[in-house]
C-alpha positions as a Markdown table, in Angstrom:
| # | Residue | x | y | z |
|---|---|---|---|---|
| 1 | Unk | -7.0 | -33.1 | 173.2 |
| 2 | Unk | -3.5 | -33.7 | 172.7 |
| 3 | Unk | -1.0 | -32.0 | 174.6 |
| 4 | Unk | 0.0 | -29.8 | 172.3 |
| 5 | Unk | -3.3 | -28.2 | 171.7 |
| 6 | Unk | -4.6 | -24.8 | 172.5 |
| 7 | Unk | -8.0 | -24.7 | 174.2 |
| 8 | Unk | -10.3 | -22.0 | 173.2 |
| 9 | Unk | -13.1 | -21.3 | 175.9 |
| 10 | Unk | -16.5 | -19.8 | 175.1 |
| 11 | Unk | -18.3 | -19.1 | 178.0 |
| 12 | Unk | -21.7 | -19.9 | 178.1 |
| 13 | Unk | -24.4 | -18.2 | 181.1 |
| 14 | Unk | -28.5 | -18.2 | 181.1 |
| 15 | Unk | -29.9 | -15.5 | 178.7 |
| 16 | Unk | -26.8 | -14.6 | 176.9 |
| 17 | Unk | -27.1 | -13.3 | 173.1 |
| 18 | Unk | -26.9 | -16.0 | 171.2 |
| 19 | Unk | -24.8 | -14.7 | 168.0 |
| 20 | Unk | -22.4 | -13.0 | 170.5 |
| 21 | Unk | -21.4 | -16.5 | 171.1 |
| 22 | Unk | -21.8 | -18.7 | 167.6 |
| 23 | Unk | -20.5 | -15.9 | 165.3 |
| 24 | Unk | -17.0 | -16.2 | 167.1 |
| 25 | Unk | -17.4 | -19.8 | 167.5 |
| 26 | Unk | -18.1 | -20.7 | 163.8 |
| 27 | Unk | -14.7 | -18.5 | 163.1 |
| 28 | Unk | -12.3 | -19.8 | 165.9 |
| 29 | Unk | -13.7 | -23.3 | 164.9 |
| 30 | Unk | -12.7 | -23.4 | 161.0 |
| 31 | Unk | -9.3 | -21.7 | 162.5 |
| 32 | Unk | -8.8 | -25.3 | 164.2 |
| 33 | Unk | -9.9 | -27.1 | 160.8 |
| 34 | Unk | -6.8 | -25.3 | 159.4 |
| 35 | Unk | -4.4 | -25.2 | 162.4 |
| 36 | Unk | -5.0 | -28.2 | 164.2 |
| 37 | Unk | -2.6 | -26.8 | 167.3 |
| 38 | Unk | -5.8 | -25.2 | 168.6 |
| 39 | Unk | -9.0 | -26.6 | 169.3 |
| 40 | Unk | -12.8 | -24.7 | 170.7 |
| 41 | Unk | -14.6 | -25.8 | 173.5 |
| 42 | Unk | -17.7 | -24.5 | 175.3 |
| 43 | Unk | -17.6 | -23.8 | 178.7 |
| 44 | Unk | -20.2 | -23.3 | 181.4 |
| 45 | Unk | -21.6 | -24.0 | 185.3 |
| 46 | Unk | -22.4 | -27.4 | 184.0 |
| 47 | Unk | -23.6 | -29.5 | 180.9 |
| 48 | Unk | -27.2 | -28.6 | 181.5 |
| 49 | Unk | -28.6 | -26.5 | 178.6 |
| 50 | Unk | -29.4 | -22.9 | 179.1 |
| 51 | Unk | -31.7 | -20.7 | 177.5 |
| 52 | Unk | -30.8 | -17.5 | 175.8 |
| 53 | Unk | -32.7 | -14.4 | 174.3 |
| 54 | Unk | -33.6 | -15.9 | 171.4 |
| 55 | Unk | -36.1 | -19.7 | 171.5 |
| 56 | Unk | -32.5 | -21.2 | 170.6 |
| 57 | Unk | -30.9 | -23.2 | 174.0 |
| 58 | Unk | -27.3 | -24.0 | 174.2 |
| 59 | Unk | -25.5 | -26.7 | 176.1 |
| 60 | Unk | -21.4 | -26.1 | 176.9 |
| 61 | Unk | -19.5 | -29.5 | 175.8 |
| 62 | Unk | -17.5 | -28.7 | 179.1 |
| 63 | Unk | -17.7 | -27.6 | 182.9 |
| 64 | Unk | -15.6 | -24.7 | 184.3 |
| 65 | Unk | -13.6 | -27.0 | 186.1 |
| 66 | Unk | -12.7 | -29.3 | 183.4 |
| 67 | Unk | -11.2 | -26.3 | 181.8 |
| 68 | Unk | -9.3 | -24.6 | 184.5 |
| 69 | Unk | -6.6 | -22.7 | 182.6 |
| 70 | Unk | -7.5 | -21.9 | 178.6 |
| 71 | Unk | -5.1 | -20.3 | 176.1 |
| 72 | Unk | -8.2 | -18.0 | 175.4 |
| 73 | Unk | -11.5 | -17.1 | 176.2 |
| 74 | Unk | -14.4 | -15.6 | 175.2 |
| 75 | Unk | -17.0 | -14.1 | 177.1 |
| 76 | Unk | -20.8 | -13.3 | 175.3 |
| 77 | Unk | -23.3 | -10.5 | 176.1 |
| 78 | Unk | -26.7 | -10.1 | 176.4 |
| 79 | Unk | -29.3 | -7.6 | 178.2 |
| 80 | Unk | -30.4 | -8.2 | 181.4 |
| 81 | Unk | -30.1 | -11.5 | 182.1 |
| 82 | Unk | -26.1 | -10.3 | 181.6 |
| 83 | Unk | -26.6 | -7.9 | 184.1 |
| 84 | Unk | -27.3 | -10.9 | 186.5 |
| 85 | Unk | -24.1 | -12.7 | 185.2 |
| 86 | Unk | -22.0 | -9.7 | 186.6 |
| 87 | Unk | -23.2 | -11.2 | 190.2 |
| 88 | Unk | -22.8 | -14.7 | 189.1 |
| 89 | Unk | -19.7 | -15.6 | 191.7 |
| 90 | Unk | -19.2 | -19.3 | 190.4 |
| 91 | Unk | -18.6 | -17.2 | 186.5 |
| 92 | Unk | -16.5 | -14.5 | 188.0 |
| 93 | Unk | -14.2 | -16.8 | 190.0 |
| 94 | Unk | -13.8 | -18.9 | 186.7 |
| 95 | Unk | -13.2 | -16.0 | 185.0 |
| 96 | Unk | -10.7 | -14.6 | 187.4 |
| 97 | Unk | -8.4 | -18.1 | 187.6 |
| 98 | Unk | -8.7 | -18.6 | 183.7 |
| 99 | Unk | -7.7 | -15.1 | 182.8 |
| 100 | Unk | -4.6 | -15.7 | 185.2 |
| 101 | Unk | -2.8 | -18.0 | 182.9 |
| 102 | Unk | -4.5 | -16.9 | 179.6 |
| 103 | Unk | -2.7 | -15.6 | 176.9 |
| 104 | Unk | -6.2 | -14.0 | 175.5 |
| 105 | Unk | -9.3 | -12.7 | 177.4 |
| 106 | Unk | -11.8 | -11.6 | 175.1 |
| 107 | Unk | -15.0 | -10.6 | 175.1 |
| 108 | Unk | -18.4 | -9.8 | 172.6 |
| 109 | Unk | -21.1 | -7.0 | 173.6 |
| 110 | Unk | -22.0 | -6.2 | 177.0 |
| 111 | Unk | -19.3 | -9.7 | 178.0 |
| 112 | Unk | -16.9 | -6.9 | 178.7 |
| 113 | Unk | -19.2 | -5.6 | 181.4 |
| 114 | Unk | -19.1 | -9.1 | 182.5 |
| 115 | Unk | -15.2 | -9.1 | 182.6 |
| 116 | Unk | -15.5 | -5.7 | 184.3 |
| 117 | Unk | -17.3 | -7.3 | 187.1 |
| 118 | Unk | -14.8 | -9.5 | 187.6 |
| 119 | Unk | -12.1 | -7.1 | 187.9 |
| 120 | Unk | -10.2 | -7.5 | 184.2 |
| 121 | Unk | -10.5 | -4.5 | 182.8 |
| 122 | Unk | -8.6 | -2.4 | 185.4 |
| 123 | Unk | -7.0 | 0.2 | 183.4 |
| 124 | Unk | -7.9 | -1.2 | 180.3 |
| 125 | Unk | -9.1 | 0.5 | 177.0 |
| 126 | Unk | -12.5 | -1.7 | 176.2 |
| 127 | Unk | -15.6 | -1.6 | 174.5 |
| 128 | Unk | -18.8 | -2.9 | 174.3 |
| 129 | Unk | -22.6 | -2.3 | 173.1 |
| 130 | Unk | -23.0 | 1.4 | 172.4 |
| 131 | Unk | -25.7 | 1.9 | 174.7 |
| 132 | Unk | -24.0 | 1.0 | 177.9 |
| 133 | Unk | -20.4 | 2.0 | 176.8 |
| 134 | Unk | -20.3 | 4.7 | 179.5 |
| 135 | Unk | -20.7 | 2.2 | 182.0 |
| 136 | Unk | -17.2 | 0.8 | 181.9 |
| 137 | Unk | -15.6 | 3.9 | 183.2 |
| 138 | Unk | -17.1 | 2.1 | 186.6 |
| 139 | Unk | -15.6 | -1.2 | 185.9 |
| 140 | Unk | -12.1 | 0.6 | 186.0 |
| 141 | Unk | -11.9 | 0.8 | 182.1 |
| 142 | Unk | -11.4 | 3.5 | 179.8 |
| 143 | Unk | -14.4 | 3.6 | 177.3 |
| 144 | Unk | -13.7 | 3.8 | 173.2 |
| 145 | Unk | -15.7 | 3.8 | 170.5 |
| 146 | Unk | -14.4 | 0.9 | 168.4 |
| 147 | Unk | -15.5 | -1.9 | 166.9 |
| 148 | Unk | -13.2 | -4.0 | 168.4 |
| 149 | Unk | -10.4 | -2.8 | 171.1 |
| 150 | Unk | -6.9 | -4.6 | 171.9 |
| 151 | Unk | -4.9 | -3.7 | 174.9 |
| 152 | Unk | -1.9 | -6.2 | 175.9 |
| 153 | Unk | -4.3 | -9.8 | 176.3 |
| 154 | Unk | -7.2 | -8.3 | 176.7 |
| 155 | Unk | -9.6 | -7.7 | 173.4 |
| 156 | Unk | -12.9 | -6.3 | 173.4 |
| 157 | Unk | -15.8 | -6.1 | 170.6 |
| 158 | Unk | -18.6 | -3.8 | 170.3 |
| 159 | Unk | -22.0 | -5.3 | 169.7 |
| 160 | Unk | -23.2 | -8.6 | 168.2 |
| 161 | Unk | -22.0 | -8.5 | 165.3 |
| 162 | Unk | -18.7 | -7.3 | 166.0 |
| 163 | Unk | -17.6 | -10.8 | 167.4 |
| 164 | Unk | -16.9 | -11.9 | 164.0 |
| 165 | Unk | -14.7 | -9.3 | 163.1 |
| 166 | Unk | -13.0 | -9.6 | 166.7 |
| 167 | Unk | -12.6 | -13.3 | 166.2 |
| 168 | Unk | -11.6 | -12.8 | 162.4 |
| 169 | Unk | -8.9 | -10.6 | 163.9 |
| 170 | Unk | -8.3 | -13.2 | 166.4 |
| 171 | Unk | -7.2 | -15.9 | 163.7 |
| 172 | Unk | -5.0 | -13.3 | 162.0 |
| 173 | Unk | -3.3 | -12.3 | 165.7 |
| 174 | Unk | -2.8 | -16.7 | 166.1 |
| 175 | Unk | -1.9 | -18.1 | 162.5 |
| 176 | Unk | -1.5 | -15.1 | 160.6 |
| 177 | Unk | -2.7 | -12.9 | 157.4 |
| 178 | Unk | -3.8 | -15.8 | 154.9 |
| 179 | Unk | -5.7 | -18.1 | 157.0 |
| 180 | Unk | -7.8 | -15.5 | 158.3 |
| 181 | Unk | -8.1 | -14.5 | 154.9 |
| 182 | Unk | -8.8 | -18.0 | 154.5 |
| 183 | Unk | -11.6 | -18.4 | 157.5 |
| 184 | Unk | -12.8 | -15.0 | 155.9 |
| 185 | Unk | -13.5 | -17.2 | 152.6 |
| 186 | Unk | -15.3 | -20.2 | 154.1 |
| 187 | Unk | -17.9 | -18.7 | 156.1 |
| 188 | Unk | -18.3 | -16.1 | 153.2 |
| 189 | Unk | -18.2 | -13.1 | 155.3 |
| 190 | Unk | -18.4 | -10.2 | 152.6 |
| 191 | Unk | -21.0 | -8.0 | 154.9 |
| 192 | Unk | -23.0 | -5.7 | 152.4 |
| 193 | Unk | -26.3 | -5.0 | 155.3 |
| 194 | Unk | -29.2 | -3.6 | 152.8 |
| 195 | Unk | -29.1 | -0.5 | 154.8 |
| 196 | Unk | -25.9 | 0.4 | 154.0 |
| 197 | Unk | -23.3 | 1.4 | 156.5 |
| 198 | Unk | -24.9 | 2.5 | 160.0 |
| 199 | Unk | -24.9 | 6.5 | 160.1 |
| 200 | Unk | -23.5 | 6.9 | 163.9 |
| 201 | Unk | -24.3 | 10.8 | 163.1 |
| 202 | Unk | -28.3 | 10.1 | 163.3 |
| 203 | Unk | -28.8 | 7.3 | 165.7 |
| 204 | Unk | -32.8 | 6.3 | 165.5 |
| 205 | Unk | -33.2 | 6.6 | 169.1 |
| 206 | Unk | -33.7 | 9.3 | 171.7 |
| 207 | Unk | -32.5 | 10.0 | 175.3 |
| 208 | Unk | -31.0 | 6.4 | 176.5 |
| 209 | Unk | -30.7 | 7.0 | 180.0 |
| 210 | Unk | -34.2 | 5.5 | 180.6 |
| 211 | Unk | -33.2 | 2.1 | 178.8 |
| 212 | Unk | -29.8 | 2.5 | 180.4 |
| 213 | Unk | -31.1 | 2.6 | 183.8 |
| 214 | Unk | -34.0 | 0.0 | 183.8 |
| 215 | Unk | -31.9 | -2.7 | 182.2 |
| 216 | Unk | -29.3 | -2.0 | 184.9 |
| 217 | Unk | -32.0 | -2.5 | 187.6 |
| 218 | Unk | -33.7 | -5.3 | 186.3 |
| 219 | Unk | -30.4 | -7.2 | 186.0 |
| 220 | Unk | -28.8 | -5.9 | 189.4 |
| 221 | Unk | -31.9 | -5.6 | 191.4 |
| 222 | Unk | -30.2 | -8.7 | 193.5 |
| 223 | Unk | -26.5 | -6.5 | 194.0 |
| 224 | Unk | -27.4 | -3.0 | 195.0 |
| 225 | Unk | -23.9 | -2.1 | 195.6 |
| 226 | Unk | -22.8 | -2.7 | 191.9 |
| 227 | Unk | -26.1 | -1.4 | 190.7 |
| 228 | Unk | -25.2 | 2.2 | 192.4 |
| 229 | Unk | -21.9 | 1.9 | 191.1 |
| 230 | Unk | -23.0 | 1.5 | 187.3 |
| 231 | Unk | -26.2 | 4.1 | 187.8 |
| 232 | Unk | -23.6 | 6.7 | 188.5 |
| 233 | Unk | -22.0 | 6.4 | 184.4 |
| 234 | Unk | -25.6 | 5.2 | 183.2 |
């Protein structure tokens, strides 16, 4: 690293979703290839590899406290096991100190629920995975359907998926039209889904509460406190 380099930070947690993190990654990396001012990195706990909700395992190239103060970060979600991460103190006091001197806190899916947990999103506009987009109203945010969300430093996406339009975004916010344009190009990123566009009108599911609740209890069943808190918008 020299010292004119910007560090991007992924954060990386047991169970997260996997494409939450590498979609971003892939796009924020070929953004260094053609700006070499910034640079990506891969932060967790420690080195050890983790598992996530796919067979795939991940290993961050760097602890938390070799990267104490990022230009950016980037925070994945997940299901349940990112319920637990909103209890995780050793993540949320990471998250807290990096934010402080970051010029970009970000986050993918339910991350935002994780940045909520860490107090972040305090009268913030943010989004995250439709199904538990209610719950940020506890977290002290204002809840909007988006696919990705801005306010001052702090950027949310909706889910999966939507990383790679937030990080797209991203490079056009750091380095401007033409290079995102350009990152756009090399990963080939022309999304034409053989469904066609999803119909938000006629959502193939039923009453969510249920699904809500029990993934809020299976990942909070160690912090009763916070798991009252989010019930309550559940």
């Amino acid at each position: 690293m020299t010292d004119e380099q910007k560090t991007i930070a992924f954060v990386v947690y047991p169970g997260l979703t996997p494409l939450d993190l590498v979609g971003p990654l892939q796009v924020l990396s070929a953004l260094a290839e053609f700006v070499p001012e910034y640079r990506t990195v891969v932060v967790g706990a420690t080195k050890d590899t983790v598992g996530t909700d796919t067979p795939l395992q991940v290993a961050p190239s760097h602890t938390f406290d070799e990267v104490p103060s990022p230009f950016a970060l980037l925070v994945p979600g997940g299901t349940v096991p990112t319920m637990r991460a909103m209890s995780d103190e050793t993540l949320l006091s990471w998250l807290r100190t990096a934010a402080a001197s970051a010029e970009l806190v970000t986050s993918v899916c339910t991350g935002s629920l994780i940045l909520g947990a860490a107090g972040l999103l305090d009268g913030k506009q943010a989004t995250t995975h439709w199904i538990l987009r209610d719950v940020l109203a506890a977290l002290g945010a204002t809840p909007v359907a988006r696919r990705w969300v801005e306010d001052g430093k702090v950027i949310t996406a909706a889910g999966v998926s939507a990383g790679i339009d937030l990080a797209l975004h991203l490079v056009e916010r750091l380095a401007g039209r033409q290079v995102a344009t350009n990152v756009q190009f090399a990963i080939e990123y022309d999304p034409e889904p053989p469904q066609g566009a999803l119909d938000w009108a006629n959502q193939p599911y039923g009453d969510l509460k249920p699904l809500r609740e029990h993934t809020l209890r299976e990942g909070l069943a160690a912090n009763p406190a916070l798991l009252e808190k989010l019930l309550a918008h559940a």
